[in-house]
C-alpha positions in Angstrom: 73.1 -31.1 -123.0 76.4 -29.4 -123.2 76.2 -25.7 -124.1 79.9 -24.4 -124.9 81.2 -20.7 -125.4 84.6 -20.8 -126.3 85.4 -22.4 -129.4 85.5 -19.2 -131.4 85.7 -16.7 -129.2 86.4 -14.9 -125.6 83.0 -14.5 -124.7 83.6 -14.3 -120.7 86.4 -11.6 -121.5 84.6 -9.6 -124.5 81.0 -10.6 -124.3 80.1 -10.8 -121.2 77.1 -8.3 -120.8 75.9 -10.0 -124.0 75.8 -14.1 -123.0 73.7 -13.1 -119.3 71.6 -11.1 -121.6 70.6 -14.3 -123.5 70.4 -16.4 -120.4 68.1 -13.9 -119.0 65.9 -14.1 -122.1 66.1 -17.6 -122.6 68.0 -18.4 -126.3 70.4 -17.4 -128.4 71.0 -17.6 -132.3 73.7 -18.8 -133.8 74.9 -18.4 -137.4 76.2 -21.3 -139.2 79.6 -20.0 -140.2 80.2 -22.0 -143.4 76.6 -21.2 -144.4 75.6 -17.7 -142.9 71.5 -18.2 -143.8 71.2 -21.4 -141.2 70.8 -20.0 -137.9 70.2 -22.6 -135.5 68.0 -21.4 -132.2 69.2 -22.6 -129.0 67.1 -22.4 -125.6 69.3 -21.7 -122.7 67.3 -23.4 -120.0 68.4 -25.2 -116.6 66.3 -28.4 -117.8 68.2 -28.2 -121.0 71.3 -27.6 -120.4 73.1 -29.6 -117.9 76.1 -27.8 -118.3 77.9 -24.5 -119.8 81.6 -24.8 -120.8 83.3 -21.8 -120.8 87.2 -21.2 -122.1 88.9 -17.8 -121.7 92.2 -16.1 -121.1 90.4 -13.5 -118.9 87.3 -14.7 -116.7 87.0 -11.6 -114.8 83.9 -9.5 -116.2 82.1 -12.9 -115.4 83.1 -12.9 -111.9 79.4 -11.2 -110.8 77.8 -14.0 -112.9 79.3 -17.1 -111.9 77.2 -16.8 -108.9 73.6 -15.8 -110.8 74.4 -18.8 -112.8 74.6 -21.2 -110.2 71.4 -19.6 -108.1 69.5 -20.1 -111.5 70.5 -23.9 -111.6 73.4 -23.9 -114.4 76.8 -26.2 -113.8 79.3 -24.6 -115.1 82.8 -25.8 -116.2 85.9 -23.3 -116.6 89.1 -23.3 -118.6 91.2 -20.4 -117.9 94.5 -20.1 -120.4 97.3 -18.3 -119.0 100.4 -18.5 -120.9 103.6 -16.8 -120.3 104.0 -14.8 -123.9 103.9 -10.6 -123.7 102.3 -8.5 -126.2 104.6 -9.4 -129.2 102.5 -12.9 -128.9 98.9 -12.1 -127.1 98.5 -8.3 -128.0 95.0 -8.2 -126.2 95.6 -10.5 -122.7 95.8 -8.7 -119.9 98.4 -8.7 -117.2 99.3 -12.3 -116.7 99.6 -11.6 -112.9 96.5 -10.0 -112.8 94.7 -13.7 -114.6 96.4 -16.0 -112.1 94.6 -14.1 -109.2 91.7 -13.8 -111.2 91.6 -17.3 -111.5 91.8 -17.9 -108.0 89.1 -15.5 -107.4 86.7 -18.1 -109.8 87.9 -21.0 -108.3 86.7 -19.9 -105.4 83.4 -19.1 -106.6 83.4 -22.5 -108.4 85.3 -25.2 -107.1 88.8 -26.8 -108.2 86.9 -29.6 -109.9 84.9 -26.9 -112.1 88.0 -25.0 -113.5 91.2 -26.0 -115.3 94.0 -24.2 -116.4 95.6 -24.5 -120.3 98.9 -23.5 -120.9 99.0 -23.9 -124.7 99.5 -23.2 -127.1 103.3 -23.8 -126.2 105.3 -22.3 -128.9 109.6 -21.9 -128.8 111.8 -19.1 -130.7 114.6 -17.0 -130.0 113.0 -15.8 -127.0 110.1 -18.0 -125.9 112.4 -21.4 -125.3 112.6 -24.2 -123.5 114.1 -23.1 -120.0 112.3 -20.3 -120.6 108.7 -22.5 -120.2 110.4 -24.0 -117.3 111.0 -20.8 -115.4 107.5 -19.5 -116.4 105.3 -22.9 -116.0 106.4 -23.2 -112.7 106.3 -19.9 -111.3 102.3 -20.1 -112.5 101.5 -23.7 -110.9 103.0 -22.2 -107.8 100.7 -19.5 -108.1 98.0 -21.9 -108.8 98.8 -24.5 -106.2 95.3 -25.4 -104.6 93.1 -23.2 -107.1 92.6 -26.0 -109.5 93.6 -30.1 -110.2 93.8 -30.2 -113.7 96.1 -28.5 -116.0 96.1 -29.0 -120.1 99.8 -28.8 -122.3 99.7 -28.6 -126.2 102.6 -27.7 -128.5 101.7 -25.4 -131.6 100.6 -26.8 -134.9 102.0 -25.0 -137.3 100.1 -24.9 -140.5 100.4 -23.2 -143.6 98.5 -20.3 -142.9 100.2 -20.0 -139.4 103.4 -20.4 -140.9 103.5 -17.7 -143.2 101.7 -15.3 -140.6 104.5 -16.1 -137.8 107.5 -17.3 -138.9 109.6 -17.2 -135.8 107.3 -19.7 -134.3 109.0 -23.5 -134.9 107.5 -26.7 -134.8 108.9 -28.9 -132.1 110.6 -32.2 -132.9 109.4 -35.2 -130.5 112.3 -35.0 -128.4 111.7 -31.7 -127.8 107.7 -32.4 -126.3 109.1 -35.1 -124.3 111.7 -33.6 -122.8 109.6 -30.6 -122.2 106.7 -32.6 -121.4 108.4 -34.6 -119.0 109.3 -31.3 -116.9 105.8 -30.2 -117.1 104.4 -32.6 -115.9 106.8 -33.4 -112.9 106.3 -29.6 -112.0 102.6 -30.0 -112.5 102.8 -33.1 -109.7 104.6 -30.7 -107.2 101.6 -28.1 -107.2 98.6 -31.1 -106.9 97.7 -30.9 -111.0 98.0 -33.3 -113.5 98.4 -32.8 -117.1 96.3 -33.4 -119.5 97.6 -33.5 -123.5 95.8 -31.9 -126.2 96.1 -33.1 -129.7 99.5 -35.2 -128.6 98.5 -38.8 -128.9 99.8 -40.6 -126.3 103.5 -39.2 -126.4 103.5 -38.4 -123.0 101.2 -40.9 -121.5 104.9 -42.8 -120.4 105.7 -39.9 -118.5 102.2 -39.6 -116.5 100.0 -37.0 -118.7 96.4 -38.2 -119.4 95.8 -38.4 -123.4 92.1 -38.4 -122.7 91.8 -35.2 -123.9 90.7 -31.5 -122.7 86.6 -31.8 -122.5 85.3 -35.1 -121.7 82.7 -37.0 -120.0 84.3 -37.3 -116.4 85.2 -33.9 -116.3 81.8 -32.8 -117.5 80.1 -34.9 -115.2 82.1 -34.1 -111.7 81.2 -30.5 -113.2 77.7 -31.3 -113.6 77.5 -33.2 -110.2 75.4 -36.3 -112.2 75.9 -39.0 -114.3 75.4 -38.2 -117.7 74.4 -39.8 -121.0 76.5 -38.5 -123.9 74.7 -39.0 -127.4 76.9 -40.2 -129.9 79.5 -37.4 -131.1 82.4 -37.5 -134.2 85.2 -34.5 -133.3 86.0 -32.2 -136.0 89.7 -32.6 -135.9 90.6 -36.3 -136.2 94.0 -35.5 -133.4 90.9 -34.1 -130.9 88.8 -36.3 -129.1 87.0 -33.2 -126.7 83.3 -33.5 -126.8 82.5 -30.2 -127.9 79.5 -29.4 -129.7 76.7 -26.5 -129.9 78.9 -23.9 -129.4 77.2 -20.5 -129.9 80.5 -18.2 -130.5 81.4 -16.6 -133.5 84.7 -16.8 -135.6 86.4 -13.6 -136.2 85.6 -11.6 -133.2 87.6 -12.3 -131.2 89.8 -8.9 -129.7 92.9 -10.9 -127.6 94.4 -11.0 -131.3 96.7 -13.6 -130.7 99.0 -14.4 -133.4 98.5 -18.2 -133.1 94.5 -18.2 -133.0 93.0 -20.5 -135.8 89.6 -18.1 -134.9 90.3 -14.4 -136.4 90.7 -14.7 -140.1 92.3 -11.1 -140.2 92.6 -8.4 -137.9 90.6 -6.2 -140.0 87.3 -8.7 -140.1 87.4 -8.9 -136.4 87.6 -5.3 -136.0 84.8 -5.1 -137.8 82.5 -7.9 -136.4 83.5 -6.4 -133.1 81.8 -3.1 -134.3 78.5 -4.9 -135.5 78.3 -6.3 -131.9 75.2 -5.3 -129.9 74.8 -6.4 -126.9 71.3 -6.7 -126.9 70.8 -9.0 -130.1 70.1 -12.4 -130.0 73.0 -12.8 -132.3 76.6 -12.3 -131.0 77.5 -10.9 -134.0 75.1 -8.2 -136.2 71.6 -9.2 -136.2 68.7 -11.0 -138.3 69.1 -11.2 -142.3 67.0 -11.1 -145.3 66.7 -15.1 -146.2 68.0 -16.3 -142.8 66.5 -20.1 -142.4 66.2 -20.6 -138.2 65.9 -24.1 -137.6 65.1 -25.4 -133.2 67.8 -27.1 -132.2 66.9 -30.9 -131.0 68.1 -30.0 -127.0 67.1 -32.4 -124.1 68.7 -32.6 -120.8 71.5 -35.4 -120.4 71.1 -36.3 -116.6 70.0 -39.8 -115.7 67.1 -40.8 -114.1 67.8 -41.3 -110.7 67.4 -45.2 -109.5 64.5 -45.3 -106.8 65.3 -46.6 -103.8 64.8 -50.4 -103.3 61.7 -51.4 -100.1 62.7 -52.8 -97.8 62.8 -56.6 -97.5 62.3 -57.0 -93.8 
């Protein structure tokens, strides 16, 4: 099975101390967050869990682990995001120059086929336009140029709530993501990446970019090093076709604040989640509750048998 961290918060770049803590004891349990009594109960074991995904704008307090995990017999894959906005946009990122050697330092440690990089989400305004992505998407692939092959674009979604939260943001018309896309990607090409779309389509598949989308089964497996069987799986979001499932983050807790994240409600809820965080809980945020239901998860591992080797006939 897949185990991801990253679809609702930073847990390599805030939670860190926390997630080896639960590898070391062997679960975790995660809160339902549409019906806080379920807590499913997930073992975190090398025979059930063929792989870890992690996604994060700042890898580094993981850096000491990466290798832990590996000696204990987890495959990991990475996606590191490093965009090119300041603290008007991502208040809690560190130093982007800082990330992109950061991000060399884990490829080393894991491989180019085990780490990817997203630039998304890409957003224009009065000072984030599109020569602007040019300059910056280029000076990063340079920087990245051997560290990793894959690189993932997407263009904001702006909706309702988003809108009224950041108003300078704009939506993008489809000339505009082609005629940006079509740069990215040629730039991408020049460094050894290829682009991958998220929640596009195919409106760039014309132009080289893979519509295949961010988390699949090829990239999983290369992580993983062995075929894989992939149970049956229906996305959340009919525009994303990633196979991401038991994720054991939390929503609202997540301290990069970014002012496009679907994942903090409010500023004021993730300060305070962030307080009930204790490191040494099996939840990632607060603790066991009076009437909490904790169902096992159904886990199994998803490698293939290997084929035995046929006798010889003469």
């Amino acid at each position: 099975m897949i185990l991801n961290t990253g679809q609702r918060t930073d847990i390599p770049a805030f939670y860190s101390a926390w997630f080896m803590n639960r590898v070391r004891e062997g679960f975790v349990l995660v809160r339902n967050p549409f019906h806080p009594p379920a807590v499913t109960r997930y073992e975190i074991r090398p025979d059930l869990v063929d792989l870890i995904g992690f996604c994060t704008k700042n890898p580094e307090p993981m850096l000491p682990h990466v290798p832990v995990l590996d000696s204990m017999g987890f495959g990991q894959f990475w996606y590191v995001t490093i965009t090119p906005y300041g603290r008007d946009i991502e208040p809690g990122v560190p130093d982007k120059h800082r990330m992109l050697e950061v991000f060399r330092q884990l490829s080393a440690l894991v491989g180019t086929k085990r780490i990817g990089w997203r630039y998304d989400p890409i957003l224009l305004d009065g000072k984030y336009t599109a020569d602007y992505h040019r300059r910056a998407f280029a000076a990063m692939a340079g920087a990245l140029e051997g560290a990793t092959e894959n690189c993932v674009i997407s263009f904001i979604q702006l909706y309702p709530k988003l809108a009224r939260t950041f108003p300078e943001a704009r939506p993008l018309s489809q000339e505009e993501k082609i005629r940006l896309g079509k740069d990215l990607i040629h730039i991408a090409a020049d460094h050894g990446m290829g682009i991958r779309t998220c929640g596009m389509g195919d409106l760039l598949v014309p132009y080289g970019a893979t519509s295949s989308a961010c988390m699949t089964a090829d990239l999983y497996q290369t992580a993983a090093g062995t075929p894989l069987h992939f149970p049956h799986y229906k996305p959340s979001r009919s525009e994303c076709s990633c196979y991401l499932s038991c994720d054991i983050g939390a929503y609202s807790s997540c301290a990069h604040f970014c002012r496009y994240c679907y994942a903090n409600a409010d500023p004021q809820k993730t300060r305070g989640n962030i307080r009930r965080h204790d490191p040494a809980s099996p939840f990632l945020i607060g603790a066991s509750l009076p009437g909490d239901v904790i169902h096992q998860a159904e886990q199994k591992s998803w490698k293939l048998p290997a084929c035995p080797q046929q006798a010889e006939l003469f």
